[in-house]
Structures are given as C-alpha cells and as structure tokens.
C-alpha positions as CSV (number, residue, x, y, z in Angstrom):
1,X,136.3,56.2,66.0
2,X,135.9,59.7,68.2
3,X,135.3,61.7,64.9
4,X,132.8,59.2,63.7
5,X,131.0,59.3,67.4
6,X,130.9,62.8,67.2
7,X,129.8,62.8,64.2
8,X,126.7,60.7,64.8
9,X,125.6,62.2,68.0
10,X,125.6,65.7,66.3
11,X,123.6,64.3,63.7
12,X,121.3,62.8,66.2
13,X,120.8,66.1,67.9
14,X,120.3,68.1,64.9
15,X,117.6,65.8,63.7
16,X,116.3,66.2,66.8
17,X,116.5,69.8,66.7
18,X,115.2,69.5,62.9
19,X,111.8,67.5,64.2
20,X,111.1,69.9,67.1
21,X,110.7,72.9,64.5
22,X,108.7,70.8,62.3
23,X,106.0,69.6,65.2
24,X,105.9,73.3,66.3
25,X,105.6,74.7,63.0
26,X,108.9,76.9,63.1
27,X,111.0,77.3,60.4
28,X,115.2,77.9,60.7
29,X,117.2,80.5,59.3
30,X,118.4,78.1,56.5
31,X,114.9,77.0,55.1
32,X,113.8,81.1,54.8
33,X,115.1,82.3,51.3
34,X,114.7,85.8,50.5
35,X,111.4,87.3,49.3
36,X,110.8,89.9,46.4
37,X,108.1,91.2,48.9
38,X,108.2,90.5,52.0
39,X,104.3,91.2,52.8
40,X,104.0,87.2,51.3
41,X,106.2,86.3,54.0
42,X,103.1,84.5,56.0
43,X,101.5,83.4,52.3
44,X,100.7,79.4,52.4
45,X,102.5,78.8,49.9
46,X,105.7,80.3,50.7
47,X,105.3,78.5,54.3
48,X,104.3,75.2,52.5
49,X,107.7,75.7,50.8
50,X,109.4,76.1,53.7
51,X,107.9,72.8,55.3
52,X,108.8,70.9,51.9
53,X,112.3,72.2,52.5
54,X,112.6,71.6,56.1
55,X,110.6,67.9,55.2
56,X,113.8,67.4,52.7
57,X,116.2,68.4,55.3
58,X,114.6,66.2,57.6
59,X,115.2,62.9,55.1
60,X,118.9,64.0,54.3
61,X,119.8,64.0,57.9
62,X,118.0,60.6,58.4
63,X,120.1,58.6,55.2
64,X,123.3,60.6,56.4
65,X,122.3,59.3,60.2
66,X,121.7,56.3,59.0
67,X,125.1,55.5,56.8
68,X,127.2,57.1,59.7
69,X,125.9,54.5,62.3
70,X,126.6,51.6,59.9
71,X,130.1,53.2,59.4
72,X,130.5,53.3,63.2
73,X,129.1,50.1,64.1
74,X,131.8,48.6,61.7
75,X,134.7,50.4,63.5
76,X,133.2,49.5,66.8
77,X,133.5,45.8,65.7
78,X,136.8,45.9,63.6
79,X,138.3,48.0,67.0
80,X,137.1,45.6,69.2
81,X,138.7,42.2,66.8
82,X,141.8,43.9,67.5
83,X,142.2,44.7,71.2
84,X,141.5,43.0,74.9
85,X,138.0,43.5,76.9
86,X,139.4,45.8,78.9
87,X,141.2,47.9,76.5
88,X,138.3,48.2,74.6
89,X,135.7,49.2,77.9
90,X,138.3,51.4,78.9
91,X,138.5,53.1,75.7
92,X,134.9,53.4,75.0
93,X,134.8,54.8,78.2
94,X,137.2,57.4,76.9
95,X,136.0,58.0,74.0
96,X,132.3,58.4,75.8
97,X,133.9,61.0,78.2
98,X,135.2,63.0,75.0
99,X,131.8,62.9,73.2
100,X,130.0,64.0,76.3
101,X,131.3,67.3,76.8
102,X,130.7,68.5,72.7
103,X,127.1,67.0,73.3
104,X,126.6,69.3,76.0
105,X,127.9,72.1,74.2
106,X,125.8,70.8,70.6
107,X,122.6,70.8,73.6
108,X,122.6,74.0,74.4
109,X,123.5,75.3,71.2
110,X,120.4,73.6,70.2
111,X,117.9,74.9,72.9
112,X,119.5,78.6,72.1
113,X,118.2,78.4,68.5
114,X,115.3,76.8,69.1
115,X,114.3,79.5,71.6
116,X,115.3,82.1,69.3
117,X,113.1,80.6,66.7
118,X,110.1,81.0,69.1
119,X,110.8,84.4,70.3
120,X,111.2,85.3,66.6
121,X,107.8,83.2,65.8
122,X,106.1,85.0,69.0
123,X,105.5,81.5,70.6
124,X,106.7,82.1,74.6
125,X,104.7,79.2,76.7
126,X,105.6,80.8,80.0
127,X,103.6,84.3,79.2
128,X,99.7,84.3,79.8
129,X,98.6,86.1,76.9
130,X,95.6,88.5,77.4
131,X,92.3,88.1,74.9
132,X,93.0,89.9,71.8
133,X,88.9,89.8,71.3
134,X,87.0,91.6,73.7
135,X,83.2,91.3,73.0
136,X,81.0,94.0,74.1
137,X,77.7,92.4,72.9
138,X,75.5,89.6,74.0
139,X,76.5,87.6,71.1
140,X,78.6,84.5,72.2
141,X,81.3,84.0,69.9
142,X,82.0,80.9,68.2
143,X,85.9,79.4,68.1
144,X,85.8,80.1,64.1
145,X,84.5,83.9,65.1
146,X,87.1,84.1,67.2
147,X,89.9,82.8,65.8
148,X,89.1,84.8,62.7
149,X,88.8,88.6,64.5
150,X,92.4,87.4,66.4
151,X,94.2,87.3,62.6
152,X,92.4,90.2,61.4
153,X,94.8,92.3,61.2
154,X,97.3,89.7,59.4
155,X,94.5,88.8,56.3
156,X,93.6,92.3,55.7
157,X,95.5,93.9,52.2
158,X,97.1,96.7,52.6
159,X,96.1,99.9,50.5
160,X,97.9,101.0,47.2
161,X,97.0,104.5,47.6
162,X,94.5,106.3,50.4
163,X,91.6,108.4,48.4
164,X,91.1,111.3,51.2
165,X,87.6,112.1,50.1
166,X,85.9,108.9,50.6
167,X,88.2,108.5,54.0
168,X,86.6,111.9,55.5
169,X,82.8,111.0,54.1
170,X,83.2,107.7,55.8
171,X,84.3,109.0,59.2
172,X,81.9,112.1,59.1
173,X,79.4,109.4,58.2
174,X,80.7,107.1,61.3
175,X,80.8,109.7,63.9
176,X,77.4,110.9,62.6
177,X,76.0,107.3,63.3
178,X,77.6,107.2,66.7
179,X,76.3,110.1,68.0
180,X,72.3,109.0,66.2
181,X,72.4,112.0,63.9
182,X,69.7,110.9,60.8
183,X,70.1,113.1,57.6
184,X,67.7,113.4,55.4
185,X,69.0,110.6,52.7
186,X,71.0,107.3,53.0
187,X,74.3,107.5,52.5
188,X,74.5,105.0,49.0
189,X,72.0,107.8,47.9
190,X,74.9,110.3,48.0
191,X,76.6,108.9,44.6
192,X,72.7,109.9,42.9
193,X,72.8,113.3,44.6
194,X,76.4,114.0,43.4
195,X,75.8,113.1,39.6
C-alpha cells in the first residue's frame, strides 16, 4: 500500500510538473528529439510537435493517474476490512510519514528542472530586462512594430555564401549616405552603367 502511495503522489507531481511546462510554453528534455539542422530548432512546426508530444504525455500520465488511485482506493478499503480503527489511523499515519519525505525529495527535484528549463528557455521573472528596441525617431511604435524589431534577429535567414562585392558597394554606398555625399547617379543606375 506504501509502493502504491508513492506511486500516485509521484504521478501527481509529475503531472503537475508536466502542466506547468505546458502553461509556460517550455518543453523537457524528453519531448526534444534530435534535429538534422538545428537552425529549425525554433520552426512552428517542430515546436507544435513538441506540444503534441508533451499534450500526449500529459493524457498518459492522467489514465495512469487515474487507474493507480482506483488501485489504491481498493487497498485502502480491503486494508481497512481487515484491521481495527486504530490500527488502520495509526498505519496511515505511518505510511503518510514515509510518503512525505520522497515527496519532498520528488518537490524539489521538480522545481530544479523546471528552473533549468527556464534558464535554458531564457525566461528568469526576477531580472528586469532592459528594452531591446531603442527608438531614436519621433515615430511611436506600435506593440506589432515592436514585438517584431525584438525577434529580428531570430526570423532573419542566414546567408549560404557572402558575395564580397555587393557587401563593399553597399557599405561604401551606406557610409556615403551617412555622411550626405550625392554622386552624380542613383545607385540601382549602377547595374546600367556596369553593362
């Protein structure tokens, strides 16, 4: 009847554990399989995989819960046909005692991972995070605007190959607009001047 205690408080706490990840959008070790390339790593799809796997994980745990209480309830009653009232308060009191200290130990096993996840995920709640945005101009920024120039960096593709030419032109062309130098033809007129 211990082992069967045990067994559904652990399950409690890891469906506990199970839920928190799901409401804060973190995803454990288990539910991460290995990518080809790991660039798709933040993809929706690959993260709506995750979530159905984690969703899955999530019912398991509920039907195993579930069974394991109606097992226990049933030794509960069949323990309690067999001895006195006192036997039995005494022994639940026992067996409560037993089950207490692994639930500790389950608890902060728990909040460890779960941490870990969130450092891992970048989500600390006790850091005030500075403005990734600063806006120099006049222009007030909408939420959509600024939502979208924080992930910037994370929805831009990466380049195959880097074509030196175009990258000097461009930042000759830059600097040349920064410090108001005009030349005498625009700079999508350069492709007619070349040919």
């Amino acid at each position: 009847m211990v082992k069967m205690n045990k067994m559904v408080r652990k399950l409690e706490l890891d469906l506990k554990l199970l839920k928190k990840c799901k409401e804060e959008n973190l995803f454990p070790k288990f539910v991460k399989f290995k990518l080809s390339n790991p660039r798709l790593g933040d993809d929706v799809k690959i993260n709506d995989c995750y979530l159905n796997i984690l969703n899955a994980e999530i019912k398991f745990k509920k039907r195993q819960l579930s069974r394991r209480h109606r097992i226990y309830n049933r030794l509960r009653c069949n323990f309690q046909d067999y001895v006195t009232v006192l036997e039995y308060a005494r022994c639940i009191r026992i067996m409560d005692g037993i089950v207490r200290e692994e639930v500790e130990k389950w608890s902060k096993t728990h909040s460890t991972k779960l941490k870990d996840l969130r450092d891992a995920q970048g989500i600390d709640n006790t850091i005030i995070r500075l403005d990734p945005v600063k806006n120099l101009s006049s222009h007030m920024l909408s939420s959509v605007e600024h939502e979208a120039l924080c992930n910037a960096l994370h929805h831009a593709y990466p380049f195959t190959n880097i074509d030196q030419i175009q990258l000097i032109s461009n930042m000759e062309y830059f600097y040349a607009r920064l410090l108001g130098v005009k030349t005498s033809f625009y700079h999508w007129e350069e492709n007619r001047l070349m040919n």
